[in-house]
N, C-alpha and C positions, 0 to 999 in steps of 0.2 A: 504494500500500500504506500502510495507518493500524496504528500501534502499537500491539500488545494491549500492553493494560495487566495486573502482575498483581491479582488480584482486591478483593485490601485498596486497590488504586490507581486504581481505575474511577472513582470519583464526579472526580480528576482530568478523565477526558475530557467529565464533564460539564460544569465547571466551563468548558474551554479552549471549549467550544461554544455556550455563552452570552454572547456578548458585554458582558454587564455587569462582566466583570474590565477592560473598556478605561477602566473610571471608578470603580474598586471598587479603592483601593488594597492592602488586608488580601488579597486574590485575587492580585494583579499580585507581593505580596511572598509571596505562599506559592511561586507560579510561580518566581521566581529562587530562591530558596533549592532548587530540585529541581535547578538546575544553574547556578549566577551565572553562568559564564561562557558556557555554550548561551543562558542567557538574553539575553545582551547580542548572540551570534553572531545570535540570531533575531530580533533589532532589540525586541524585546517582544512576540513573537509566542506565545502559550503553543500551539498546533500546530504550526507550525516549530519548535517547543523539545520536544517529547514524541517527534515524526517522528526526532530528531536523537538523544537521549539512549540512553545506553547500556544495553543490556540488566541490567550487571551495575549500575549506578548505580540500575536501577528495584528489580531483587532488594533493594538494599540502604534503599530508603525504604519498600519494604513490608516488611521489620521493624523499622522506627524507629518508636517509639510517641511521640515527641516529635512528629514530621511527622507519624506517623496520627493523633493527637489533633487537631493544627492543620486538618487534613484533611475532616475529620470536621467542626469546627467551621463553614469556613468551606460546608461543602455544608449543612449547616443553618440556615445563615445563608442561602445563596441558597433556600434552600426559602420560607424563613419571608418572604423581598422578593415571592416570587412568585405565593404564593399566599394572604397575610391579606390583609384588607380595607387599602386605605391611601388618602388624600381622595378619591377616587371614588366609592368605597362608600359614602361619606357623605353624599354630594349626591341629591336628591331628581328623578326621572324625567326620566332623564338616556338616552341610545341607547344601545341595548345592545353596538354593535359599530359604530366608523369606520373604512373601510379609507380610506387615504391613500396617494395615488399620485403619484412624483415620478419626472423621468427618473435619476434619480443621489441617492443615498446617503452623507454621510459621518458613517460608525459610528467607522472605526478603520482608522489605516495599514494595518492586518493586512486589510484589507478595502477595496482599494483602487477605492472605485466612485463615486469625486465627481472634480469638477475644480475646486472652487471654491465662492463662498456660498453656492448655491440646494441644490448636494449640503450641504456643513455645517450650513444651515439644518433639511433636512429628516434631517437624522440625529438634531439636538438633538432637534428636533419629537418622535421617537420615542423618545431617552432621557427625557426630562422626562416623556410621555405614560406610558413602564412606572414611574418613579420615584411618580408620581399614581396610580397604575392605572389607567389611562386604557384601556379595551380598545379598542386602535387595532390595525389590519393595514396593514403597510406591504407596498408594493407599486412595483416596480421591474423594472431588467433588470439578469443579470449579464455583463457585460463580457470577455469574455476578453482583453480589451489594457489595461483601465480607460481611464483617459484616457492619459498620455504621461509619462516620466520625459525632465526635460529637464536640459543639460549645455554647457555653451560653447564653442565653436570658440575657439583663441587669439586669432582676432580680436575674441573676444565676440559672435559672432551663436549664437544659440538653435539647439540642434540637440534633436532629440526621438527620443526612442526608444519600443519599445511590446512591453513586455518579456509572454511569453504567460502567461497566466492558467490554473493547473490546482484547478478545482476543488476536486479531491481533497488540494489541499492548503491550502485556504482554510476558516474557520469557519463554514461551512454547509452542512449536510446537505440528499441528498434527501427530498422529499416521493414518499414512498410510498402506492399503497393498498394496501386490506386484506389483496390475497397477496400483495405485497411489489416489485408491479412499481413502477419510478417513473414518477411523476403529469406527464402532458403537455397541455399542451392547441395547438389546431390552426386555423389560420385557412386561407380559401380565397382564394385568387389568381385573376389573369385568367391566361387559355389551360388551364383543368385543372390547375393547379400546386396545392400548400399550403405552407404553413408551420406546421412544427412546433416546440416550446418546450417543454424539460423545465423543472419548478419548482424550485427549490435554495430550502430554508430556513434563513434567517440567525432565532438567536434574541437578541433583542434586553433584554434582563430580560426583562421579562413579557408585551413583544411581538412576536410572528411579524414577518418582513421575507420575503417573495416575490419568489425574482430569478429573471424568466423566461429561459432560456438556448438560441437558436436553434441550435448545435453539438451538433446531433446526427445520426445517420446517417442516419437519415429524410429527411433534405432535401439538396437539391441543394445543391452549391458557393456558389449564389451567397445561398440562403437559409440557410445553416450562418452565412453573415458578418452576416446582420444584426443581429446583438448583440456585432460584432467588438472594436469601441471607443464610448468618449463622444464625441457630439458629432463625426463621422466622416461621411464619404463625403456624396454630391451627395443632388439633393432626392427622388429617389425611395425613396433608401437610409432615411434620413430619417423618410420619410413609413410605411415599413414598421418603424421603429422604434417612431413610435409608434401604428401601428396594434398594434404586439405591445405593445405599454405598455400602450393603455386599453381597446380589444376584450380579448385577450389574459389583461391583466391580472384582468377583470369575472369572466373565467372562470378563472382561479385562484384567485381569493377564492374562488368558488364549491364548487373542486374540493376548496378546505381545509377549506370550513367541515363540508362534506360529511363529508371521510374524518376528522376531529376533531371534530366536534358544534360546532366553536368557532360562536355565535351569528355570523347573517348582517347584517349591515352594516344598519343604518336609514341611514347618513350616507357620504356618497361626498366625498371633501374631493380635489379635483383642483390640486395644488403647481402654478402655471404652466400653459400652454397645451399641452405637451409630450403631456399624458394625456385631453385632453378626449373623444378618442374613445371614453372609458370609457361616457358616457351616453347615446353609438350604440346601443352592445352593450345597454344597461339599455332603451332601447328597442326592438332585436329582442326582448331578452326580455318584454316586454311585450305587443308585437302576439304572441307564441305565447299568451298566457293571454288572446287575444280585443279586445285594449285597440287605437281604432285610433292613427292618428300623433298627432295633438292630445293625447289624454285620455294617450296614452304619457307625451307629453312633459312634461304638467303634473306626471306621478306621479313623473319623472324629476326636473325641475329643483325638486320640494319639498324633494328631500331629498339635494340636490347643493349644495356647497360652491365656490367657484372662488377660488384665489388671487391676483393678478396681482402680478409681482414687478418687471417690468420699467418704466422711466418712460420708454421710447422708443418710438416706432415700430419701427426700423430694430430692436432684439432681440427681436421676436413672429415666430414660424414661419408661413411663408405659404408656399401651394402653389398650382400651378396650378390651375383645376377639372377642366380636363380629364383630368387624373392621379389627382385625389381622385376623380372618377367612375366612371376607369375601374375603380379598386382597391375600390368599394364599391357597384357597379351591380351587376346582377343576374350579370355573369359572374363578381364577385368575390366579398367577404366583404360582411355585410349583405345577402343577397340576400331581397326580398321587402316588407324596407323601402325606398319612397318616393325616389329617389336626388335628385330635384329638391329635396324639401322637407330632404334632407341637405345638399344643395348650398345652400338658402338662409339653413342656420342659420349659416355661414362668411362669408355674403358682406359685404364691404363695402360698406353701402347707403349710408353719411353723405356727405358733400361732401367730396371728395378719396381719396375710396378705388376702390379696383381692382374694380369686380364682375368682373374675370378671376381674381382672384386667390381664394384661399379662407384664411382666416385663423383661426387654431385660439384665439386670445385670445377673440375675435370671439365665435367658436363656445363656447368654453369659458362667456363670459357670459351667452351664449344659453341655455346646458343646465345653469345654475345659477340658483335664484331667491336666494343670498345669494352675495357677493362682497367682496371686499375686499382693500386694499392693504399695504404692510407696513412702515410708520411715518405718523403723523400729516400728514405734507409729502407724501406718497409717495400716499397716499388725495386730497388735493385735484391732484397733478398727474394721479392716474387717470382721477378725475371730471372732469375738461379734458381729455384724453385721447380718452376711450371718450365724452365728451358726445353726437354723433353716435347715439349708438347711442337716444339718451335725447328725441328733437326735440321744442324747445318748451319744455326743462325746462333753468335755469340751470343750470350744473355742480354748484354746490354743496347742489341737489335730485339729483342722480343717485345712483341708490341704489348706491353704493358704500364703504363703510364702509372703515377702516382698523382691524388689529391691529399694534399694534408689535414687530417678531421680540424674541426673545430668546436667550442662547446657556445651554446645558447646564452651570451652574458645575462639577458635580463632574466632569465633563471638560475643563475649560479652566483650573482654579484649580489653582495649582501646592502641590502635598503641604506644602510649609511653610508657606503662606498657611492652608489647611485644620487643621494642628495647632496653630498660634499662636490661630485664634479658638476651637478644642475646648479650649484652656488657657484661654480668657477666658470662653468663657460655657459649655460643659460640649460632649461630643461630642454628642449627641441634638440640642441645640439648635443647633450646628452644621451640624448634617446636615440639621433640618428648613429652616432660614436659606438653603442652598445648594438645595434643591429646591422646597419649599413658598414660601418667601419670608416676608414679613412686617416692616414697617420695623422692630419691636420686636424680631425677632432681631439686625436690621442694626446695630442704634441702639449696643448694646452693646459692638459693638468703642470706639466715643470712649473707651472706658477703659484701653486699650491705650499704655503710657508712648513717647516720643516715642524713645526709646532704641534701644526693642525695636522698631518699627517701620523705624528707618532701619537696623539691623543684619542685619533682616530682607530691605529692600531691595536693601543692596550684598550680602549670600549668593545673593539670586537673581540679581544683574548678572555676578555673577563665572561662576556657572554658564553664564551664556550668553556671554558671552567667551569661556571654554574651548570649549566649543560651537562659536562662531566662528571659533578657531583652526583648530581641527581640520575643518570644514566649508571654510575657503579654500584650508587645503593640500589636501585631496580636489580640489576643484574644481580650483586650477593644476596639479593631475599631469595631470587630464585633460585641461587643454590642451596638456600635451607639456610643462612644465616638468621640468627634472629636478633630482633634491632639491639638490645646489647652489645652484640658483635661490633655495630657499623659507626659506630662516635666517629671514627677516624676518616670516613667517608667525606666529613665536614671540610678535611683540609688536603681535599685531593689535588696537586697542582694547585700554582702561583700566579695569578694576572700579569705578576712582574717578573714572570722565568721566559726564559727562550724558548718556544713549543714547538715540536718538531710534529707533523701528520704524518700518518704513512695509512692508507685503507684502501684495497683494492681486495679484486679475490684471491684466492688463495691456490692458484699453480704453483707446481714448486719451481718453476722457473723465475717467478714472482721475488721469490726469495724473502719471506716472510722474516724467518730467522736470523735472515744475516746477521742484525745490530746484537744478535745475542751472541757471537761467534766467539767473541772472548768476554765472558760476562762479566770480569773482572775490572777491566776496563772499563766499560759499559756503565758499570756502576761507579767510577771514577766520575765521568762524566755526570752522570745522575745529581753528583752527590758534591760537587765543585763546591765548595764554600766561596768561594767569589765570582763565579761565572757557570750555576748549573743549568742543566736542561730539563728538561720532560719531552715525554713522548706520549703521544694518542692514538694507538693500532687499532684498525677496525678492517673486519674481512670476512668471508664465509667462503669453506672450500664445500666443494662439490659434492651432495651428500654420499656419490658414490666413492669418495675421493680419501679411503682413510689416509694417504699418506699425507694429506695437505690437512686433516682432522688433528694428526699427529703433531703436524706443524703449531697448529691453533694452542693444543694443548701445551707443547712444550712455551710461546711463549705467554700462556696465562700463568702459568706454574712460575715463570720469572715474575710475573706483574704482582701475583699474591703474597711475594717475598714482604715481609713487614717491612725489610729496611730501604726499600724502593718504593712500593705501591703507592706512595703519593705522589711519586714521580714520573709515572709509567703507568698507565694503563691501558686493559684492552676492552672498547666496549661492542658487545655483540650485538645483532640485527641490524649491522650498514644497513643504511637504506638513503632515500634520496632527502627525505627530514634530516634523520642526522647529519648528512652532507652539507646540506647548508649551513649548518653554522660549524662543520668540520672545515671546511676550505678557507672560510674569512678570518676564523679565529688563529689558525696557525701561524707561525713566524716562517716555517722552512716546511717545505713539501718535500719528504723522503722519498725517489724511488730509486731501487737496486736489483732489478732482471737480469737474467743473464745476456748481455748483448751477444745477438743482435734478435731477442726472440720477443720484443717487444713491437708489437707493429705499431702503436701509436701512445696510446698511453695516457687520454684527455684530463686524467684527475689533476695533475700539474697546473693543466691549464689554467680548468676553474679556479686553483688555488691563485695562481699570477694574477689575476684577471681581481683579485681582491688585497693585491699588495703584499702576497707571499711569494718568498722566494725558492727558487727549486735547488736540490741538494739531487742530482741524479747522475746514473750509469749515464754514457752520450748513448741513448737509445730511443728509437721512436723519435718523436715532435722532437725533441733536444738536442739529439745527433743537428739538426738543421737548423736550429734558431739560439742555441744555447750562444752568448759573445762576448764571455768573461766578466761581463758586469751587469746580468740580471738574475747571475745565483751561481753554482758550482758543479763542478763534472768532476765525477766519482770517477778514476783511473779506473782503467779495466786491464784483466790479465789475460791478452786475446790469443794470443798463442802459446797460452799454458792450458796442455787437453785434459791433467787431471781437478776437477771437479774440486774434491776437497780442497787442494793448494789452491786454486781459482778463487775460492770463496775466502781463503786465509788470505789471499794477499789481498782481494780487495775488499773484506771487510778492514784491515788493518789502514787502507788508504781512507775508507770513510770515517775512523775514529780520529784520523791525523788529522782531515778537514774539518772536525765538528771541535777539534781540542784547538787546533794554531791557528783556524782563517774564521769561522763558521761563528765559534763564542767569543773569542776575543771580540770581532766587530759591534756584533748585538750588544756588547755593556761595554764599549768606548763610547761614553759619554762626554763630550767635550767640554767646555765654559759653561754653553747654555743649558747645562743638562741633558743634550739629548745626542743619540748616536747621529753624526752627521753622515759619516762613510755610508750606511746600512740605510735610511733614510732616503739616500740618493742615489743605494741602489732599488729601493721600494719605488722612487718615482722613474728610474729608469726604465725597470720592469715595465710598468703599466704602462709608457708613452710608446714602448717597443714592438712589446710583446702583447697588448691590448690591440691593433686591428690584426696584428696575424691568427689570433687563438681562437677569430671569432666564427661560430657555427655561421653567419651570416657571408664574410669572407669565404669559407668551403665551400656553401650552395653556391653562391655569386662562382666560384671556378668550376662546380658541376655543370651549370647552366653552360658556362660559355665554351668549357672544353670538351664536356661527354652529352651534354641532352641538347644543345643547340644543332651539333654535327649530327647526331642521332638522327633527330627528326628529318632534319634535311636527308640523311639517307632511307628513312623512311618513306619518304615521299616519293624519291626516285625509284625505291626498290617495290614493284608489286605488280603483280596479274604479268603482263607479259615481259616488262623489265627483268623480273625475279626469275622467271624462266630461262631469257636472255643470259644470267649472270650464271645461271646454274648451269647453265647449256657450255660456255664459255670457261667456267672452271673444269667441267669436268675435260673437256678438251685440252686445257692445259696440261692438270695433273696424267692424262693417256702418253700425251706426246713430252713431257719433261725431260723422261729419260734417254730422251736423243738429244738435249739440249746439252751444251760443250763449250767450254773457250778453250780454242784447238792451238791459240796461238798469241801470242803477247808479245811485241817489240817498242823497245824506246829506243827512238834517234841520240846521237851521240851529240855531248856537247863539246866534245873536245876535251883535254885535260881532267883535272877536279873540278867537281861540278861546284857552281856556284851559285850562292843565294840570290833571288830572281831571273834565274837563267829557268829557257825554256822548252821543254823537251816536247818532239812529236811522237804520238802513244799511239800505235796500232794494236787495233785486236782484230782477230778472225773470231767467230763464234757460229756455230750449228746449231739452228732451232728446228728441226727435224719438221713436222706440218705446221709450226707455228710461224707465224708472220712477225716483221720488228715490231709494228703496232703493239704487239701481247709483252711484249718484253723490256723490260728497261735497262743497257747494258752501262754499269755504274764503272768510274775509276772512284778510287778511295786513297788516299794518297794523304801524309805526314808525317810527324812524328813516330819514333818506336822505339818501344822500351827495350828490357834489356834483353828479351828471351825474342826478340826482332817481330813485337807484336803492333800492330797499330796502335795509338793510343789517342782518340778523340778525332779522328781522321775527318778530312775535308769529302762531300761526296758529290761526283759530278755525273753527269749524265754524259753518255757519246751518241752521236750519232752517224749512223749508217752512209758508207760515202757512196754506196751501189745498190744495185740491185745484186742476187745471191749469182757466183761464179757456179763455175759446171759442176763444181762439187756439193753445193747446198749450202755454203757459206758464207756469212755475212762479213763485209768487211768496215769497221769501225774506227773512226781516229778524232783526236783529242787533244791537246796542248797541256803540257802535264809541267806545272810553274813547281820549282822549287823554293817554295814560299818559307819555308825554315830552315833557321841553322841546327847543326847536330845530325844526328842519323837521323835520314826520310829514309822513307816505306813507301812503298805502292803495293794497289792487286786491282783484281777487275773482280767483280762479280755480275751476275744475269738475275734480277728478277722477274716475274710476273708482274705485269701491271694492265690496270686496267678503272678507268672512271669513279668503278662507284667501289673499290675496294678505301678501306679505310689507313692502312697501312700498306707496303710494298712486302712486309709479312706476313700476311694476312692467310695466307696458303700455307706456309712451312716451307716453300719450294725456294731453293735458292741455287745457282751453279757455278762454281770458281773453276781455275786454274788447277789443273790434277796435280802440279808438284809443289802447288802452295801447302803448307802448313798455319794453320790459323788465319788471318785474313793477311798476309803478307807474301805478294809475286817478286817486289825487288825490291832491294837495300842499297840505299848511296850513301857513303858514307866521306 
């Protein structure tokens, strides 16, 4: 049952239904003042707080003209975000609609459907995209367990709970159609079964979220649980997960766009390998309008996105074939589509892969012509990675590009960070700074006096102290302490200590433990009589995950120590509440992964983006922006392969940082009392590293580098284009293997060659039935390092000075400038080329010189 409002009080239940009051402060402050104290009982829930309030408290704000006016304001306010034109509108032929599909969501505690960065990454994704205007559709499932609320055994081992999920009391509505039934949609099973899924619509500002929901009475016991929990149950559970994710999903968009006119997706942007089956379904839909599997699949991956977020093997979802076959052969879902050529878009073809296995990363690459990784470091470990996929072609030719994530400031910047710069550079410009970006709004804070910034600091350390109190004695009641026990809880952590964060989850690559590596030390540090620290660990490993349980355990077992515990603790059930006052209140954000297995790593960010500084391995986002003076780079021990030694040398390099650079700075208090060094670099941070870190910045580079180019091949690619393209590769891939550079000559320059001197380059080449049209014959020429490899090489096209001699061969020449001193390199290669390919490797097909070795034909030295 939902709370009629009365009538003067309705645009309220709009307001509580659009999730942009989770980052809309003026919303979140109209919401408590309807009831401070509901508000605080409902955690900031404004539906759990309207569910709660009293009939006679609503009578009595629908005749306060004070609230109606506020009221009223603030629903014309959401009117006018949601529907004027704001930077999207302004950019020039751009896709009309991207739906973006990720297994997990994090919008808002009140909407508990993440577990972690890939959920927070793709929630920001979706605030910053309605902040832009971005017409994105997101698409997900919803959870009725979410992921797990976890809690400590006295011992300190992880206990999990999975508290049930009602709908009807979460902010998201059915998707209805026109008589008013709610909108489902159905997939087919093997043995005569189906699976059904109602849609729930989450509004997100100005973008739709679709959470598919298998709990419904239509379906058996065991298909009702397929959307039970995050990241649950064995691999078949799994694999019907995300068949209802990306099948599923293709036709929920569909269903939406239908019963709302909302334009149909040119751009399919697949978060991780989790949704890839999305561009299955895009190809059933294709072979119904005629199109066969080839020409499907070209129209499919023109206008497909792929993210990959993972730098390991061992985190991409891999299923057996046998299982994927059975669920998408002809007795199951897919039926009438190809099950073999489904089966080959998964398979592990490269050197060390499984062809039993079917792998959705794999597949996801396959059913995208653009790809990319999710920081700078993170994009060259992919292209090492996925290389295999790419044969013949150096990793750092694999068409894998990187976007660097970013996080949503106006939901991670804590309210008095956000008023302090509306007092420095006016609110408007403020607001565009924290969405839009732009260094010239950032730049402006340097004017900010050094006073008001450190007074700024210790308001938000104290707030998360308090925080911390109150969150340790929660947590020892529930290991059975009884209040006796807990006096000490009173003086947990200092307003006026150095606070270090560290909360992520808990892989052991993560390295949870590190800081405990020598605890003797550790507690040196702790316990400084003139310059101590404290520390605030929060994390949850994976319930299946005892060895990272083990982790949790060993360090609560350090935190319970009586001679530490006020100095150090660990509070369990992260979640995105606790976050918020975890990242503003810190001085230094800990992170220490093992590089390079951190693909991005946004919690840093959040923290910078509020005047803390980062203390990190150079991994992920920091390998690339980290510049000596917006925080410090933990040494890493990169060519030592035993593990334990790895973890001693650089846990020893991060105690050195925290003992000689890290505390001394934070308590050099100068004349005026205040740290001026540490201060300057707190304003440095924010002018810096405030437009790079922004979620608003990352969309603003998805749009112009992966969904603008997209759609544009979308539009090119279909009905009898897409045929043409299909037709056209396979004709290449037939006739490749007669393709040859049969021959390589450079004219002589005389003596030692010399810088700017210029050389005439022939090549002969064999395209066996292909035409020079299809091929593009490249020189590559510069620099070489020491094992006579190219390094960064120049690349030019040749072209054809003939028609082909009596033998089939084309003869090519070119002006080959010795444009560097030191060893130069040349070689030739031959690609495929052709209009609407997105890359020159887009194929995998590439042909050198047979006595080349790596990409190098000749050495002048």
């Amino acid at each position: 049952m939902r709370t009629v409002l009365p009538e003067p009080l309705r645009p309220l239940g709009e307001l509580a239904q659009n999730l942009r009051w989770s980052w809309h402060p003026e919303t979140r402050e109209l919401f408590q003042s309807v009831d401070p104290a509901g508000w605080r009982a409902a955690q900031g829930d404004p539906v759990r707080l309207l569910g709660a309030v009293s009939k006679e408290r609503l009578a009595a704000l629908a005749e306060d003209r004070r609230f109606l006016r506020r009221l009223t304001a603030a629903a014309e306010e959401l009117a006018d975000y949601t529907t004027n034109p704001r930077w999207y509108q302004d950019q020039p032929d751009l896709p009309a609609a991207i739906a973006y599909f990720s297994p997990e969501f994090g919008i808002t505690a009140a909407l508990p459907q993440y577990s972690g960065g890939l959920g927070i990454l793709a929630g920001d994704h979706l605030k910053a995209a309605s902040d832009l205007g971005a017409p994105i559709i997101g698409v997900g499932l919803l959870y009725r367990h979410g992921y797990f609320r976890q809690t400590l055994s006295r011992e300190g081992w992880q206990q999990e709970h999975y508290p049930v999920l009602d709908p009807n009391e979460l902010p998201v509505t059915p998707l209805r159609t026109p008589d008013g039934t709610p909108a489902e949609v159905s997939l087919l099973l093997p043995g005569g079964r189906s699976l059904h899924a109602r849609i729930w619509k989450a509004q997100v500002g100005r973008v739709p979220l679709l959470l598919l929901d298998s709990d419904v009475e239509a379906n058996q016991p065991a298909e009702r649980d397929v959307t039970d929990r995050l990241y649950g149950g064995g691999s078949e559970h799994r694999l019907l997960q995300e068949m209802l994710l990306g099948i599923g999903g293709v036709r929920a968009v569909r269903t939406y766009c239908r019963i709302t006119g909302h334009p149909e997706p040119e751009v399919f942007h697949t978060n991780e390998g989790h949704a890839g089956f999305l561009g299955l379904e895009r190809i059933r839909e294709l072979a119904l309008e005629g199109l066969d599997f080839d020409a499907a699949l070209e129209a499919v991956r023109a206008g497909t996105v792929f993210t990959t977020h993972t730098p390991v093997p061992a985190g991409i979802d891999r299923f057996d074939r046998e299982l994927v076959a059975r669920h998408l052969g002809d007795d199951g879902e897919l039926a009438g589509v190809d099950t073999g050529r489904i089966l080959e878009l998964g398979m592990e073809t490269y050197p060390g892969g499984d062809p039993n296995l079917f792998n959705m990363a794999v597949m996801g690459l396959r059913l995208a012509q653009r790809a990319n990784g999710v920081s700078t470091l993170h994009g060259s470990v992919s292209r090492e990675m996925f290389a295999g996929l790419w044969p013949g072609f150096d990793p750092e030719d694999v068409p894998i590009t990187s976007i660097t994530n970013g996080v949503h400031a106006p939901t991670w910047v804590a309210p008095e960070v956000v008023r302090l710069g509306a007092r420095q550079i006016g609110a408007q410009r403020a607001e565009d700074a924290l969405t839009v970006g732009g260094a010239e709004r950032w730049e402006a804070i340097s004017g900010i006096p050094d006073a008001t910034v450190w007074e700024l600091r210790r308001e938000l350390r104290e707030q998360l102290v308090t925080d911390v109190r109150h969150r340790v004695r929660e947590s020892w009641r529930q290991r059975g302490a009884g209040e006796a026990e807990l006096g000490w809880t009173d003086t947990v952590l200092d307003p006026d200590v150095l606070t270090i964060g560290f909360a992520r989850r808990v892989p052991s690559y993560k390295r949870l433990t590190l800081m405990l590596r020598d605890q003797d030390r550790l507690m040196e540090l702790l316990l400084h009589p003139e310059r101590p620290i404290q520390i605030v660990v929060a994390g949850k490993a994976h319930p299946a995950d005892d060895g990272g349980k083990r982790l949790v355990q060993e360090l609560v077992r350090f935190t319970d120590d009586p001679r530490v515990r006020h100095r150090i603790v660990f509070l369990p059930d992260y979640d995105m509440r606790m976050a918020r006052l975890l990242y503003p209140g810190c001085d230094v954000w800990l992170n220490n992964p093992l590089r390079p297995l951190e693909a991005c790593g946004t919690s840093g960010m959040k923290a910078a983006l509020n005047g803390c500084l980062n203390l990190s391995v150079l991994d992920g986002w920091w390998d690339e922006w980290f510049d000596g003076d917006n925080g410090w780079a933990i040494p890493t021990a990169d060519g030592v392969d035993d593990e334990d030694r790895r973890d001693e040398l650089e846990a020893a390099a991060l105690y050195d940082l925290l003992e000689n650079q890290v505390a001394p700075r934070f308590y050099d208090h100068g004349a005026q009392g205040l740290p001026g060094r540490w201060i300057e670099m707190v304003r440095h941070t924010l002018t810096t590293l405030g437009p790079k870190v922004l979620a608003g910045r990352m969309v603003q580079d998805y749009v112009r580098t992966l969904y603008a180019p997209a759609a544009r091949s979308h539009r090119s690619v279909h009905g009898e284009q897409a045929r043409s393209l299909a037709a056209w590769k396979r004709r290449v891939r037939e006739q490749w293997p007669q393709v040859s550079v049969d021959h390589v000559e450079a004219g002589s320059v005389g003596g030692t060659p010399e810088l700017g001197a210029t050389l005439t380059l022939r090549v002969e080449v064999a395209l066996g039935g292909l035409d020079p049209t299809d091929v593009d014959v490249q020189l590559l020429s510069g620099r070489v390092d020491a094992a006579d490899r190219l390094a960064d090489p120049t690349v030019t096209s040749l072209k054809p000075t003939a028609r082909a001699d009596v033998s089939g061969r084309y003869h090519y020449e070119g002006p080959l400038t010795l444009d560097r001193t030191g060893p130069f390199g040349y070689t030739i290669r031959v690609l495929p080329t052709h209009p609407l390919l997105a890359t020159p490797a887009e194929l995998g097909l590439v042909a050198v010189p047979p006595e080349t070795e790596g990409m190098t034909a000749g050495v002048l030295r």
